[in-house]
LOLONU-324703 format. One record per residue (C-alpha): residue in three letters; x, y, z. Coordinates in nm, 3 decimals, m for minus. Example, Ala and Ser with C-alpha at 12.3 -4.5 7.8 and 13.67 -1.06 7.14 Angstrom:
BEGIN
+------+---------+---------+---------+
| code |    east |   north |      up |
+------+---------+---------+---------+
|  ala |   1.230 |  m0.450 |   0.780 |
|  ser |   1.367 |  m0.106 |   0.714 |
+------+---------+---------+---------+
END
This chain:
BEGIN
+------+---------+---------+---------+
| code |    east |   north |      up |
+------+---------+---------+---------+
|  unk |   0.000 |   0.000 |   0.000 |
|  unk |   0.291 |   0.234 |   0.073 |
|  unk |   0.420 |   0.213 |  m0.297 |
|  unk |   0.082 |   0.257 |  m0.442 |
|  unk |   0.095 |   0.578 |  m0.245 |
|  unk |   0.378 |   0.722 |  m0.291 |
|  unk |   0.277 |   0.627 |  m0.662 |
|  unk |  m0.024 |   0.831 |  m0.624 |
|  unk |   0.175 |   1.134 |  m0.458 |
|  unk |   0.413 |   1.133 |  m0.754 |
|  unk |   0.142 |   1.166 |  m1.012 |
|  unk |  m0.038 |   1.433 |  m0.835 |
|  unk |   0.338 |   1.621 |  m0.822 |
|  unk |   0.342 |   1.649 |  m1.177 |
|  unk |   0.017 |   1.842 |  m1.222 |
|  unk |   0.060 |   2.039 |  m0.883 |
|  unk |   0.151 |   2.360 |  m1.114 |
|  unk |  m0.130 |   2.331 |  m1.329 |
|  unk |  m0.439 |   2.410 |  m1.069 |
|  unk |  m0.512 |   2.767 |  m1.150 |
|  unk |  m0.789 |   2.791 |  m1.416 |
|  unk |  m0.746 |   3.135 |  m1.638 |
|  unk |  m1.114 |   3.320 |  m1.688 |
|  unk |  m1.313 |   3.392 |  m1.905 |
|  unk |  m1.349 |   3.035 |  m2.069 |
|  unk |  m1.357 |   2.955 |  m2.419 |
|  unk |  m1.600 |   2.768 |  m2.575 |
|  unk |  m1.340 |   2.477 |  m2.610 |
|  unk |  m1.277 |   2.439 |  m2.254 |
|  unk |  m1.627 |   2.274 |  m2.230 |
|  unk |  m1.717 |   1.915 |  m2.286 |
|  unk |  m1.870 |   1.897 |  m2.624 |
|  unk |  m1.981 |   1.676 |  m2.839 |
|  unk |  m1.831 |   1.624 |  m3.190 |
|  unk |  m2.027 |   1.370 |  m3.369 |
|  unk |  m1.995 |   1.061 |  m3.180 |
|  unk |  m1.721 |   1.120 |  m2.933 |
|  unk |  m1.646 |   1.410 |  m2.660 |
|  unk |  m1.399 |   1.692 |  m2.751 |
|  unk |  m1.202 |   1.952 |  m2.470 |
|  unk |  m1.002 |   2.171 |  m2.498 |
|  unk |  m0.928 |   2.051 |  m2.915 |
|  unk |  m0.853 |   1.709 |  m2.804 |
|  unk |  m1.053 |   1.402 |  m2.768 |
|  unk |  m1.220 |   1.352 |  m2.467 |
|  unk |  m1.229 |   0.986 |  m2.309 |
|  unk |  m1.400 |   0.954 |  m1.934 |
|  unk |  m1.203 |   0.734 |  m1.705 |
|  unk |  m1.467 |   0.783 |  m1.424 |
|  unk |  m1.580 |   0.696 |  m1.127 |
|  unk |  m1.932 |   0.725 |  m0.995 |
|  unk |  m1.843 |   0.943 |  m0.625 |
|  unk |  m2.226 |   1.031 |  m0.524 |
|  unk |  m2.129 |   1.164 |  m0.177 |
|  unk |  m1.882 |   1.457 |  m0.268 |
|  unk |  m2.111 |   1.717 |  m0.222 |
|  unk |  m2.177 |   1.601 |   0.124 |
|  unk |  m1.755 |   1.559 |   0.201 |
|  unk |  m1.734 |   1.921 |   0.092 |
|  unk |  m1.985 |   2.055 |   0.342 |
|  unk |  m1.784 |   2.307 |   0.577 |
|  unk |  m1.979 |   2.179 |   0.922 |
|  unk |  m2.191 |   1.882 |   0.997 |
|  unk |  m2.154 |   1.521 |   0.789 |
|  unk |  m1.863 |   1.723 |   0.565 |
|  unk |  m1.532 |   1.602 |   0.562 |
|  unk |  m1.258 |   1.823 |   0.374 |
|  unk |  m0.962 |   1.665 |   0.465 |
|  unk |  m1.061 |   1.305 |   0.311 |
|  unk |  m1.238 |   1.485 |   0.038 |
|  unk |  m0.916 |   1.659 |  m0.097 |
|  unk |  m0.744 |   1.290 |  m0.028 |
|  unk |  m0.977 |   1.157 |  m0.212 |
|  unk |  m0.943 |   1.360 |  m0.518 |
|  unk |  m0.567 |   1.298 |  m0.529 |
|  unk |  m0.612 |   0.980 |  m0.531 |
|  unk |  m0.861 |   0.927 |  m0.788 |
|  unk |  m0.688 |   1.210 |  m0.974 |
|  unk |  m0.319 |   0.982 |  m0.947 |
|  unk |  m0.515 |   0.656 |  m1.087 |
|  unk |  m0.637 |   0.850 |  m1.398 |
|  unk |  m0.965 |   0.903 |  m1.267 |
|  unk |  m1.090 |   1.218 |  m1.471 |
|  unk |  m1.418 |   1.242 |  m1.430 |
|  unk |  m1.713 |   1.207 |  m1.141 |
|  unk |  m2.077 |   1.103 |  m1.128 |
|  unk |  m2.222 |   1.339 |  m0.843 |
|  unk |  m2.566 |   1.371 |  m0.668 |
|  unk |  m2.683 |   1.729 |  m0.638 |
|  unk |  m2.981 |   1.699 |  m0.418 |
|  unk |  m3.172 |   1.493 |  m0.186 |
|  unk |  m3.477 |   1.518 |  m0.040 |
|  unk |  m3.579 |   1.468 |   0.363 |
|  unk |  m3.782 |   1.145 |   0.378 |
|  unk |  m3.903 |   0.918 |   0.652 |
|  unk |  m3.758 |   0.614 |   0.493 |
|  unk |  m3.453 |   0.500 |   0.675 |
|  unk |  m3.276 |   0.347 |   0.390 |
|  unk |  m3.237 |   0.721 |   0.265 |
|  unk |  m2.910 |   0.932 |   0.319 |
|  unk |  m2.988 |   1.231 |   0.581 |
|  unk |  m2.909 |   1.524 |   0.633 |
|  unk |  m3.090 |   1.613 |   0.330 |
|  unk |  m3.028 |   1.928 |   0.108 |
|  unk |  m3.414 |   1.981 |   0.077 |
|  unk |  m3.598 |   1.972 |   0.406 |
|  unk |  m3.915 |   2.075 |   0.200 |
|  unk |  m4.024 |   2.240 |  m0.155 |
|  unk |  m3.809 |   2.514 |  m0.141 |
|  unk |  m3.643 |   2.502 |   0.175 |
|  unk |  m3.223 |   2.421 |   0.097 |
|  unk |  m2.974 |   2.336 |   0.358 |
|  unk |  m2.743 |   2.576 |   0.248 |
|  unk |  m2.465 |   2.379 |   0.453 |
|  unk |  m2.489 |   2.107 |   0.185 |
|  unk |  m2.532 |   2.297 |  m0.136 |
|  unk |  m2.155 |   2.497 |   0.007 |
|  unk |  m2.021 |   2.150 |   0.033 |
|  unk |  m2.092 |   2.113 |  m0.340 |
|  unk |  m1.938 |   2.428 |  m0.395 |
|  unk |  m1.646 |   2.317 |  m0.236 |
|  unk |  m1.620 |   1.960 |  m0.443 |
|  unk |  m1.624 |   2.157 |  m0.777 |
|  unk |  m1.355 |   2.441 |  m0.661 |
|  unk |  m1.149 |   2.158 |  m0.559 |
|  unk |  m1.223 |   1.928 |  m0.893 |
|  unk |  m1.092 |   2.232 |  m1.097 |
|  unk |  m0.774 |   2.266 |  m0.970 |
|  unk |  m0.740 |   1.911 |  m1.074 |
|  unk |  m0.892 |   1.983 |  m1.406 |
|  unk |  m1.096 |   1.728 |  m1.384 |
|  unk |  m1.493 |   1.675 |  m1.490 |
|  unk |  m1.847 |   1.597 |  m1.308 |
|  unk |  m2.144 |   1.491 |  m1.419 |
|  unk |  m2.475 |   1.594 |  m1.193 |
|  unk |  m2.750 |   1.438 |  m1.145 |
|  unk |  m3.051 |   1.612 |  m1.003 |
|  unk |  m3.317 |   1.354 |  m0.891 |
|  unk |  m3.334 |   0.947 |  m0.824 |
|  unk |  m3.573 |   0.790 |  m0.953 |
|  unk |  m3.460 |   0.545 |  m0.614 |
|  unk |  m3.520 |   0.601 |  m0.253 |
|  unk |  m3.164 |   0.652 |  m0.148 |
|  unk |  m3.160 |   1.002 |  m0.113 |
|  unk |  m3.549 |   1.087 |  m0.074 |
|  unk |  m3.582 |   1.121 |  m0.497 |
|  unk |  m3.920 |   1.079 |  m0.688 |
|  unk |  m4.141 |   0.926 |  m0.472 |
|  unk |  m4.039 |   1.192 |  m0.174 |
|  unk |  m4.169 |   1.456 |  m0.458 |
|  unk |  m4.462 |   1.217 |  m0.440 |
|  unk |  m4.506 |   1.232 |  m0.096 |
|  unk |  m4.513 |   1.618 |  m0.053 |
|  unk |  m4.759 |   1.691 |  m0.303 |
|  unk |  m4.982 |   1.374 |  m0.336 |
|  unk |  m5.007 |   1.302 |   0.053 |
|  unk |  m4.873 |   0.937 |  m0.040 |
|  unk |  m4.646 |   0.734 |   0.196 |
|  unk |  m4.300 |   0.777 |   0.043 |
|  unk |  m4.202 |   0.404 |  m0.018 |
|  unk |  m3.958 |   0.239 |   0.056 |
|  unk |  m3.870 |  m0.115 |  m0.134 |
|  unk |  m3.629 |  m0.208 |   0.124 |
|  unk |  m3.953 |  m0.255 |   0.366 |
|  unk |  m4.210 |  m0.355 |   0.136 |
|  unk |  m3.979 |  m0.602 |  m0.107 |
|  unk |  m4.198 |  m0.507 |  m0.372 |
|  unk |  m4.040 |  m0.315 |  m0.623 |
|  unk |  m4.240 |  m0.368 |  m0.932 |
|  unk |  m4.523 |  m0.162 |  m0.718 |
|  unk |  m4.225 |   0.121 |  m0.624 |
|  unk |  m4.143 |   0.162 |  m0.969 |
|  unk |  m4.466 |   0.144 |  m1.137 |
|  unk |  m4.600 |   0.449 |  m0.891 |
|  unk |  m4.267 |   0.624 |  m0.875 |
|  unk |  m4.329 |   0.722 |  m1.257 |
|  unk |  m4.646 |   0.891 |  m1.097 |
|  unk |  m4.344 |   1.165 |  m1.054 |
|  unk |  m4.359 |   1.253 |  m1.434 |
|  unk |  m4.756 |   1.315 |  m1.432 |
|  unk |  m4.784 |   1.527 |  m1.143 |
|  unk |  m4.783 |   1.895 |  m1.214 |
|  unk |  m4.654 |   2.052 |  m0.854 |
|  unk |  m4.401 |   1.754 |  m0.871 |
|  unk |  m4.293 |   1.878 |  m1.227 |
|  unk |  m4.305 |   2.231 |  m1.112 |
|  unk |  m4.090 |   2.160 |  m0.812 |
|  unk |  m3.840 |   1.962 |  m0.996 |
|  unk |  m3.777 |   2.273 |  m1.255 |
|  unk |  m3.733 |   2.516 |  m0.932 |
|  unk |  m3.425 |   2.253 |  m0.820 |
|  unk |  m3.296 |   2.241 |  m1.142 |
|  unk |  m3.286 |   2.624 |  m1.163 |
|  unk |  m3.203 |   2.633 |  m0.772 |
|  unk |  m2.875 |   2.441 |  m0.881 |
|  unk |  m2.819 |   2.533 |  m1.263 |
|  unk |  m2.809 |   2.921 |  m1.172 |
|  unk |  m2.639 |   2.901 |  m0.900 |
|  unk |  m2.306 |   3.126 |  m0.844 |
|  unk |  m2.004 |   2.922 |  m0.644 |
|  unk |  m1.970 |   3.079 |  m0.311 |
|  unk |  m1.581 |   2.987 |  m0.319 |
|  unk |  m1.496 |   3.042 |  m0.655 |
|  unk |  m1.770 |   3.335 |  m0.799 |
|  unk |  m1.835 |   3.154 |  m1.117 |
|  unk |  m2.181 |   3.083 |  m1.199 |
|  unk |  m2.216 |   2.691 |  m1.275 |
|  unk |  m2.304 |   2.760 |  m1.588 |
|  unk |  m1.986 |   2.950 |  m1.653 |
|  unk |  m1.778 |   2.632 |  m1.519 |
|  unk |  m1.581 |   2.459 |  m1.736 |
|  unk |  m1.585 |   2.138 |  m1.542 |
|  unk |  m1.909 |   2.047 |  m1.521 |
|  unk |  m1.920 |   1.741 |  m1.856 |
|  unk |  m2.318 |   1.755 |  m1.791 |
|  unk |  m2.669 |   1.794 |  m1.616 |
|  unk |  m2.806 |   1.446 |  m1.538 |
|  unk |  m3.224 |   1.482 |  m1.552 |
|  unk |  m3.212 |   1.182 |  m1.274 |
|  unk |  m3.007 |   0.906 |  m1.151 |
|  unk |  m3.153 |   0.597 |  m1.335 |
|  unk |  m3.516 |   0.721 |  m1.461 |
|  unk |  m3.771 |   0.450 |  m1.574 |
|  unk |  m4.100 |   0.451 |  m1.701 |
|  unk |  m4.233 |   0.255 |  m1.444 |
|  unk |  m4.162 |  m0.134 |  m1.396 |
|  unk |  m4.108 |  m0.376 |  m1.684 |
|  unk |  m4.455 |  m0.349 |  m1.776 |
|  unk |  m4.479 |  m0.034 |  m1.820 |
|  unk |  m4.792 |   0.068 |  m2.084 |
|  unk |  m4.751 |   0.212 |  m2.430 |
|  unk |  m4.888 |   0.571 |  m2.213 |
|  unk |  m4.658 |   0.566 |  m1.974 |
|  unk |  m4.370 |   0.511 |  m2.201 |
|  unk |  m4.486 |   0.807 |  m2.411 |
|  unk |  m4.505 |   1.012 |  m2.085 |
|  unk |  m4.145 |   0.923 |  m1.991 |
|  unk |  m4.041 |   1.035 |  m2.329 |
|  unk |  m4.212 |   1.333 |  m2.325 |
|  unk |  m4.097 |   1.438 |  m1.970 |
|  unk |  m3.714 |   1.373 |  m2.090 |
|  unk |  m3.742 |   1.622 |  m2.367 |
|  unk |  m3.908 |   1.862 |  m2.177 |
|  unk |  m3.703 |   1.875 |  m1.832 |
|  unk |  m3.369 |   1.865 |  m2.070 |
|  unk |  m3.476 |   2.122 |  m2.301 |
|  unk |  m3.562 |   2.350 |  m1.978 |
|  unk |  m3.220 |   2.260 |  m1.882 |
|  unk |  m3.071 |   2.411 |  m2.227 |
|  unk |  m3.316 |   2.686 |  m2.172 |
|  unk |  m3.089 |   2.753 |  m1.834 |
|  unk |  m2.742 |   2.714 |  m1.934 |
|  unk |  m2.579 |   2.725 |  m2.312 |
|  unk |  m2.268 |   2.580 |  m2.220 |
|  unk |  m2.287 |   2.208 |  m2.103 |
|  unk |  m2.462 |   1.908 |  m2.213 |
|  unk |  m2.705 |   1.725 |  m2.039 |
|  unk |  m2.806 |   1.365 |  m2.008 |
|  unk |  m3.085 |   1.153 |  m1.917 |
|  unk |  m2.890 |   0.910 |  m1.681 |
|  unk |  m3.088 |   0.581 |  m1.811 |
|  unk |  m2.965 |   0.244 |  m1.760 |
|  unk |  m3.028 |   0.126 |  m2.099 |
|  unk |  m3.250 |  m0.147 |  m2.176 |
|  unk |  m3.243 |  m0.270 |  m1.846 |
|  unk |  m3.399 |   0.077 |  m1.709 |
|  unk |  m3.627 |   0.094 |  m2.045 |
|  unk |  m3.858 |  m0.221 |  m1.993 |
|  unk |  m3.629 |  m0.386 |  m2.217 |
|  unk |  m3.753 |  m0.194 |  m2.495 |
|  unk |  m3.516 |  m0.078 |  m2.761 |
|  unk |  m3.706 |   0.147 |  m2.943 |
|  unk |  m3.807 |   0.315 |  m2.590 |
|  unk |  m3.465 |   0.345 |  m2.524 |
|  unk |  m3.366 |   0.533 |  m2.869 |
|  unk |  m3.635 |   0.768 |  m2.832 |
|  unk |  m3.581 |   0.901 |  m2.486 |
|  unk |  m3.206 |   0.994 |  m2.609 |
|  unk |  m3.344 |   1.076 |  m2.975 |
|  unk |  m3.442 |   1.435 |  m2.823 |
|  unk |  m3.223 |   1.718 |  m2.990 |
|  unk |  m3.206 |   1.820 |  m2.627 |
|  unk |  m3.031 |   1.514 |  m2.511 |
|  unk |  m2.637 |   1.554 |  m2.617 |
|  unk |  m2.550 |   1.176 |  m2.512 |
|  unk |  m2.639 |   0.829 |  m2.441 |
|  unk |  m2.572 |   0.642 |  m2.089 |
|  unk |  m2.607 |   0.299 |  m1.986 |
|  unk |  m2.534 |   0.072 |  m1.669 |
|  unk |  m2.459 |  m0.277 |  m1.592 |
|  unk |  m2.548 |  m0.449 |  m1.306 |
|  unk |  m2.555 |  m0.852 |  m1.396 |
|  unk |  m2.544 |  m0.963 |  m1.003 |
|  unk |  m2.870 |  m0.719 |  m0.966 |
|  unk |  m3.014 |  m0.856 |  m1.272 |
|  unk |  m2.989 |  m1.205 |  m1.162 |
|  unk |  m2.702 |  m1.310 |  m1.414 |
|  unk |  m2.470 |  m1.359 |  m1.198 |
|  unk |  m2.494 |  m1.568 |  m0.847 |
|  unk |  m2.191 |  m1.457 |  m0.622 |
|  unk |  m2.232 |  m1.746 |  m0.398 |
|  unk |  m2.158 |  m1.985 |  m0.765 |
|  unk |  m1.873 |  m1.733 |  m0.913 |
|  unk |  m1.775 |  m2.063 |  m1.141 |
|  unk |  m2.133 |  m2.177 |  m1.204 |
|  unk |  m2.251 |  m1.857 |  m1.332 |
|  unk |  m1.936 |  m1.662 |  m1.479 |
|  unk |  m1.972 |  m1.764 |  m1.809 |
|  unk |  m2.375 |  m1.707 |  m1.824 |
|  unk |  m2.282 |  m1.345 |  m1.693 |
|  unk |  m2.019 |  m1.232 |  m1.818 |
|  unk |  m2.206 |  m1.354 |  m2.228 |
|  unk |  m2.451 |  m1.154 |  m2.145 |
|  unk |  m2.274 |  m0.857 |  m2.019 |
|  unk |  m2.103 |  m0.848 |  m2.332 |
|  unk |  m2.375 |  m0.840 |  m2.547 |
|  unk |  m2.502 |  m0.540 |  m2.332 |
|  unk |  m2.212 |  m0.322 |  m2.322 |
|  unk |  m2.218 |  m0.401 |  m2.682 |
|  unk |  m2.564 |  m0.352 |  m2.830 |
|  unk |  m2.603 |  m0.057 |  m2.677 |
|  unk |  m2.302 |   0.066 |  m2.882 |
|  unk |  m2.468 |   0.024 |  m3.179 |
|  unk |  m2.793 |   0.163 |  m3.083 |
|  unk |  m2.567 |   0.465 |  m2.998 |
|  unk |  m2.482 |   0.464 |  m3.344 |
|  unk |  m2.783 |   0.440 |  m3.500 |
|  unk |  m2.844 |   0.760 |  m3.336 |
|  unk |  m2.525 |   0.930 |  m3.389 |
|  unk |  m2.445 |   1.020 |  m3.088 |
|  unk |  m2.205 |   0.899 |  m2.803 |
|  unk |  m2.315 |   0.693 |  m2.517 |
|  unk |  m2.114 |   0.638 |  m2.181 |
|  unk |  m2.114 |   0.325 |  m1.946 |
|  unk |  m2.148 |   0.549 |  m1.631 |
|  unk |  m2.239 |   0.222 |  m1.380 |
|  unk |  m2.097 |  m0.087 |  m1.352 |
|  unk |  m2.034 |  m0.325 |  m1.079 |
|  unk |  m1.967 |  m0.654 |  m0.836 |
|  unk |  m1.931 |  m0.746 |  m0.500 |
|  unk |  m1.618 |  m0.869 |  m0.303 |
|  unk |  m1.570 |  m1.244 |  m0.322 |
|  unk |  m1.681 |  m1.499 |  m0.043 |
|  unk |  m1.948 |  m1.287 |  m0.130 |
|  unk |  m1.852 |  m1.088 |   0.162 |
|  unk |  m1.890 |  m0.723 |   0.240 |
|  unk |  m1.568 |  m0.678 |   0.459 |
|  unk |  m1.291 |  m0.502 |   0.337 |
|  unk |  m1.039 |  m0.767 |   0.384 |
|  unk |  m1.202 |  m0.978 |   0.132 |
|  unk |  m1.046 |  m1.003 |  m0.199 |
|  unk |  m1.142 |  m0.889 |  m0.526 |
|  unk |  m1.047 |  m1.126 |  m0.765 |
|  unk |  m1.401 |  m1.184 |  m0.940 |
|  unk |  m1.488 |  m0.833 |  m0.934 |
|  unk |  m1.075 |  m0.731 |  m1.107 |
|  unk |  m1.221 |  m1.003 |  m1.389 |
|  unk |  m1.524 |  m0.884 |  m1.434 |
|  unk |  m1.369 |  m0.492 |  m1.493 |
|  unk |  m1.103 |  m0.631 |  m1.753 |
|  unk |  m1.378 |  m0.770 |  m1.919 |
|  unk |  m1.578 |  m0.453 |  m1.938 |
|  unk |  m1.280 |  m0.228 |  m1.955 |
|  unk |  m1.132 |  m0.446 |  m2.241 |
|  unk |  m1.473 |  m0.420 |  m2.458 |
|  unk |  m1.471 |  m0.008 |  m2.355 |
|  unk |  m1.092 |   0.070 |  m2.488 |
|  unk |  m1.144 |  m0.208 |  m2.781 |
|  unk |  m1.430 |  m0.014 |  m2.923 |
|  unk |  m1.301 |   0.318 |  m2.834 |
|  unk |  m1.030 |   0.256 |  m3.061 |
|  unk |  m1.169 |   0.169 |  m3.348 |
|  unk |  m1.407 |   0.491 |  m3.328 |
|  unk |  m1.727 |   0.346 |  m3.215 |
|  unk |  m1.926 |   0.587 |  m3.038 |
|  unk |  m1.793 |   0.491 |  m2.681 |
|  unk |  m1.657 |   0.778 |  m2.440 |
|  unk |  m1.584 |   0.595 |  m2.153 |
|  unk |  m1.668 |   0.465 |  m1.828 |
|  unk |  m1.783 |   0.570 |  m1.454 |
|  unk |  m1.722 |   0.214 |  m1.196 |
|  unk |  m1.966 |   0.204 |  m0.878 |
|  unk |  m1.845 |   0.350 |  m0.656 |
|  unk |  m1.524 |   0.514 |  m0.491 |
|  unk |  m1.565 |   0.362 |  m0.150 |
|  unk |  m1.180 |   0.548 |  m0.115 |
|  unk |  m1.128 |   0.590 |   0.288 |
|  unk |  m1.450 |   0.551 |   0.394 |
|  unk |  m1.499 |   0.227 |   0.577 |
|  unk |  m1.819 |   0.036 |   0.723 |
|  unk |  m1.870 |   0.117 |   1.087 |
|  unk |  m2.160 |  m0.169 |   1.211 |
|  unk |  m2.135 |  m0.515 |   1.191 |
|  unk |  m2.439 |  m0.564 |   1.006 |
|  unk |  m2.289 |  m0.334 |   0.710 |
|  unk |  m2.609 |  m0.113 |   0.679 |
|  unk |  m2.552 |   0.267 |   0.677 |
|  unk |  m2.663 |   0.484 |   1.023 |
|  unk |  m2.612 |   0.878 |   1.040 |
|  unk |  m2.312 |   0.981 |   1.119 |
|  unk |  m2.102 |   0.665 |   0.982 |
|  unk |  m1.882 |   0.742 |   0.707 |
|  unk |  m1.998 |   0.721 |   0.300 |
|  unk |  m1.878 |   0.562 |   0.125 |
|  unk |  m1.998 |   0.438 |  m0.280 |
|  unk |  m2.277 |   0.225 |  m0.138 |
|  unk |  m2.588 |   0.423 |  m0.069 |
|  unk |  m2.788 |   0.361 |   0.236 |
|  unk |  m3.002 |   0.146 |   0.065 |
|  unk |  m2.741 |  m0.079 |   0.022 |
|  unk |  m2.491 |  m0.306 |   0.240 |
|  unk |  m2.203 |  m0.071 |   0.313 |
|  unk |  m1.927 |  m0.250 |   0.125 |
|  unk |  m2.150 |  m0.422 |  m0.115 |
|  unk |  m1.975 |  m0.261 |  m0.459 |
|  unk |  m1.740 |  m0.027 |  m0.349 |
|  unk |  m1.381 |   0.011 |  m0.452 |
|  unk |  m1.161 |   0.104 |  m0.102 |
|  unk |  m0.799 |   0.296 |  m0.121 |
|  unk |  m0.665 |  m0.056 |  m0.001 |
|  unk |  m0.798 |  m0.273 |  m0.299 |
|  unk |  m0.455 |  m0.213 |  m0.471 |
|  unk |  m0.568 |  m0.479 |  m0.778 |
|  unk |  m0.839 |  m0.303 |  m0.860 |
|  unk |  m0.699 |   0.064 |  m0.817 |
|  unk |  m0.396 |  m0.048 |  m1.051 |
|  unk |  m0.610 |  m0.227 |  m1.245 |
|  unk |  m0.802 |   0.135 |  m1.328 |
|  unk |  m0.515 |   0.313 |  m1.368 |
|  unk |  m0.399 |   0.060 |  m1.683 |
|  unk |  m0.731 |   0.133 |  m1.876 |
|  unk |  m0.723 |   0.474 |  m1.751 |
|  unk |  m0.388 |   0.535 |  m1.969 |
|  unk |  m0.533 |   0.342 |  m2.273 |
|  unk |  m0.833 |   0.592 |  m2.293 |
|  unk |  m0.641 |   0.906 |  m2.214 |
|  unk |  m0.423 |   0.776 |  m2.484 |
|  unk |  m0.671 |   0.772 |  m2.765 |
|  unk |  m0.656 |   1.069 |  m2.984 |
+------+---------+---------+---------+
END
């Protein structure tokens, strides 16, 4: 661990002269999209990501934040190639326990102002790095209060909570009630103004004006409802995409936004359902996850049973959504993948040696295609666990414990990658370099 470290302090060395971003911008210094591939700064763009949901809530400057780790954090990402972050803006105060608290919105309207600073903080810190975020805005799941919280202010309905009930094809299918429900909507456009107008309280720049930010995320993994969702309801999901993401154009010239879907698996298994929510002229880029343990692919308590049954269809995932991104001519970005620790176990002193073969076999298919030219800009893993580490021996999440990548709705340990799983942080780094070297 000490090499890997000093390793880490080396590479951050080299770009310690290079933290001071010159104002005003240029166009260029955005993400953009150029056909099917990302562009900044006149160079290809490739994301070596990591999905980091929590840095908002390290950056805080009293209460649950944490600026210390969060700077050690960054470094560390930043010395494995890491170059770009998946980050939750909001969440919203709910009764459920499996939900993160403190909350940035108590109530419509009403911001924790503690919170929203901590973002602040995250992106003045992520720009001396000169390195990229993508936010998302909602959830479409119960880990941070989300759609069905929106539900529960204005519609008077229990927020639920699938954890309790087990019964997620019922969460789902009234979650997408979010989509119909005018104060909801209206609500939802008052966040994303809340957020997309807002001026940095460290830095001065407006977000909009911040060269960092890849993208807007309408929601972290949006569906129409459960995998039956009706012919209506699809259209209504559709329609709410283009709408929310042309409002977020509406806001802010500069950066792209994205829909945060999981593909097919997040689209009722519908292709053409999938193509048309990204179809939207409003909608710069595609995004897809994998999640073949969660999808019942893969059984971690058989690794050699049902590796080759998982990992078949994991390929054909990663790739057909490829091509669907090409039949719309536009890129698309694997911004969730993941798999737990073997034994299975949650404990960070188990090993990782399924989980290091499973990411060479998505990283391989990611750089492969990316080389040839197909319309694949990268990956985000879940989740940086980094130094956060599970405090109860059950492994579920309390207030006060650390974060780590695993939400609270989630064993604490379940997918994240720690600071001391040196296989998989040098394993990373190696596909980290083969994107960054694609011109």
């Amino acid at each position: 661990m000490k090499q890997l470290y000093k390793f880490c302090a080396a590479a951050m060395m080299i770009g310690a002269c290079s933290m001071v971003e010159a104002a005003p911008a240029a166009k260029s210094d955005f993400v953009t999209v150029k056909k099917t591939h990302f562009a900044r700064k006149g160079q290809a763009y490739y994301i070596a990501g990591a999905n980091f949901w929590y840095g908002g809530y390290l950056g805080a400057p009293s209460g649950v934040g944490d600026r210390a780790r969060l700077l050690k954090e960054l470094d560390n990402m930043k010395a494995i190639g890491i170059n770009n972050l998946r980050v939750l803006a909001v969440s919203e105060k709910t009764e459920m326990k499996s939900a993160v608290s403190p909350a940035t919105t108590s109530a419509p309207g009403q911001y924790d102002e503690n919170l929203l600073a901590g973002l602040d903080f995250l992106m003045a810190e992520v720009a001396k790095r000169d390195m990229t975020v993508v936010i998302y805005l909602n959830n479409f799941w119960q880990w941070s209060g989300g759609m069905t919280q929106y539900l529960n202010w204005f519609e008077g309905t229990p927020a639920l909570d699938p954890n309790v009930t087990k019964d997620y094809d019922t969460y789902m299918q009234k979650t997408a009630g979010f989509y119909r429900n005018a104060a909801a909507q209206a609500e939802y456009r008052n966040v994303i103004a809340r957020i997309v107008k807002r001026v940095n309280t460290i830095t001065g720049k407006p977000y909009s004006e911040d060269t960092h930010i890849l993208s807007w995320q309408l929601a972290n993994e949006p569906r129409p409802g459960n995998g039956k969702a009706t012919p209506e309801e699809k259209a209504v999901y559709v329609k709410w995409i283009d709408e929310a993401a042309a409002y977020i154009h509406s806001l802010d010239k500069n950066h792209l936004v994205s829909t945060g879907s999981e593909g097919l698996a997040g689209s009722a298994h519908d292709a053409q359902l999938f193509q048309d929510a990204h179809r939207s002229k409003h909608v710069d880029y595609l995004t897809y996850h994998l999640w073949p343990k969660n999808w019942g692919w893969f059984d971690s308590s058989n690794p050699a049973g049902s590796w080759d049954n998982a990992i078949g269809k994991s390929r054909d995932y990663l790739n057909s959504h490829i091509e669907l991104a090409k039949k719309l001519g536009k890129p698309i970005v694997l911004e969730e993948f993941g798999l737990d620790r073997d034994g299975p176990s949650f404990s960070i002193k188990a090993s990782t040696t399924i989980r290091d073969r499973f990411y060479r076999e998505v990283f391989d298919i990611i750089t492969t295609r990316a080389q040839k030219g197909d319309p694949i800009a990268g990956f985000n893993f879940w989740a940086w666990g980094g130094m956060g580490r599970a405090a109860n021996a059950d492994y579920w999440w309390k207030p006060g414990n650390d974060f780590v990548g695993d939400p609270p709705q989630e064993e604490q340990g379940l997918y994240s990658v720690f600071d001391s799983d040196v296989s998989s942080l040098l394993l990373i780094k190696e596909y980290a370099d083969k994107l960054h070297g694609i011109k």
